[in-house]
Structure formats: structure tokens, C-alpha cells
N, C-alpha and C positions, 0 to 999 in steps of 0.2 A: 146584414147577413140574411139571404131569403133560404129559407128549407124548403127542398120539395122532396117529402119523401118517399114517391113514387120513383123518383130520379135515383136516391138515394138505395132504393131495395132493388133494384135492376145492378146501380154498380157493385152491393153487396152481392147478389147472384155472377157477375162478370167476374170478379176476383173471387171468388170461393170456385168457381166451376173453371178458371181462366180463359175464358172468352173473351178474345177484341170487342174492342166497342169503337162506333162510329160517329161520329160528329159535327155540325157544324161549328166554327169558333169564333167569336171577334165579329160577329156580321159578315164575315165573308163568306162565298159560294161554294167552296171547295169545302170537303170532306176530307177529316184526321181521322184514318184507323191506329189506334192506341192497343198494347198489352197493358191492362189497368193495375194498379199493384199494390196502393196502397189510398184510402179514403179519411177525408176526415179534416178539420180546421188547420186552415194555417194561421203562420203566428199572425198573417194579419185580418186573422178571426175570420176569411173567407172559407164555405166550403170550398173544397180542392180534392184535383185527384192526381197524386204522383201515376207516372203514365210514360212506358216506353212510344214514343211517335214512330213507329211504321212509316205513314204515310200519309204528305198532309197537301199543302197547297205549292205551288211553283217557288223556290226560295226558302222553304223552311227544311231544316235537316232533319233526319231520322238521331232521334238523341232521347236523353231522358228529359223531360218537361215537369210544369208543374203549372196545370190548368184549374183557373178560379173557375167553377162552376156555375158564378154567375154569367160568365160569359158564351157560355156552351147551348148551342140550339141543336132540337132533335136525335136527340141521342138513343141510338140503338144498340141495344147487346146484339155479335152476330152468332151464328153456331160455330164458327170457326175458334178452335183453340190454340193457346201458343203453349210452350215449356220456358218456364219462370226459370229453369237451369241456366239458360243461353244467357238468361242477363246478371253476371257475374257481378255488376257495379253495383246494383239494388243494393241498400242497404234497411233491415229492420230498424222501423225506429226516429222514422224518417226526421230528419229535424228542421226543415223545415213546414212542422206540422206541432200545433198545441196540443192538439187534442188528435186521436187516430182511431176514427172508429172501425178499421177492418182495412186487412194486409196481408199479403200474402207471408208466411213464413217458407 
């Protein structure tokens, strides 16, 4: 489990402010815009970030995800905000997560 917690205080700033954040993922080229929602270990003790996908690479759906952090390159909060309302399914609490260090309520 690698901490970087530069990484870390940007996704804290994106879920507290609700800003998209933008991504590369898996070594590949294309860019995931994400509404970010909830931070913190999963049960398999990776940092993670539960994360509506917008918008990612050819093939993948817009759904709710659940991205290990260690595989995420260049990540940027953008200015752009979403409304945490629209996503009804969210739930607090998330369980697949041991530990949650920040979530939107």
C-alpha cells in the first residue's frame, strides 16, 4: 500500500468542494473524468477512491467504480462541479472500504 499524500489532499479538496477529477488509469492513454465521493482503504487494504465514471476510455461505461489508487496516473482536480443529488445509489458507508477517510455525506 504506497501513500502519497499530495494525491491524497487534492482528492480530499475534490470531494469536500465536489469537483471532477481527471485521470489516467491502468497504463492506458485515455483520460477517466470521475465525481469523486468517497476516499480511503479498501478491504484489500489499497488506497481507493469510490468514484462515479463520467467519462473514460472506448468500452468502459459510465457507472459507479471503485479505483485502487495505485493504479491512477496524473491526476488532476478540475474546476468543474457536479451535484452529489443526481447520484441516488451512492451510499454512506461504503463497504467496500476498511477504513474511509473522507465522503461526501
Amino acid at each position: 500500500m504506497k501513500s502519497n499524500s499530495a494525491l491524497h489532499l487534492n482528492l480530499h479538496h475534490a470531494i469536500s468542494q465536489q469537483l471532477l477529477v481527471a485521470f489516467r488509469y491502468n497504463d492506458q492513454d485515455d483520460w477517466r473524468v470521475v465525481e469523486p465521493f468517497c476516499l480511503g482503504l479498501s478491504s484489500a487494504n489499497n488506497w481507493s477512491l469510490r468514484a462515479f465514471q463520467r467519462s473514460g476510455p472506448s468500452g468502459s461505461k459510465t457507472d459507479w467504480k471503485l479505483f485502487n489508487l495505485d493504479k491512477a496516473q496524473d491526476l488532476r482536480v478540475l474546476s468543474q462541479q457536479f451535484t452529489a443529488d443526481l447520484r441516488k445509489k451512492y451510499r454512506i458507508g461504503d463497504k467496500h472500504m476498511q477504513t474511509i477517510f473522507r465522503q461526501l455525506y
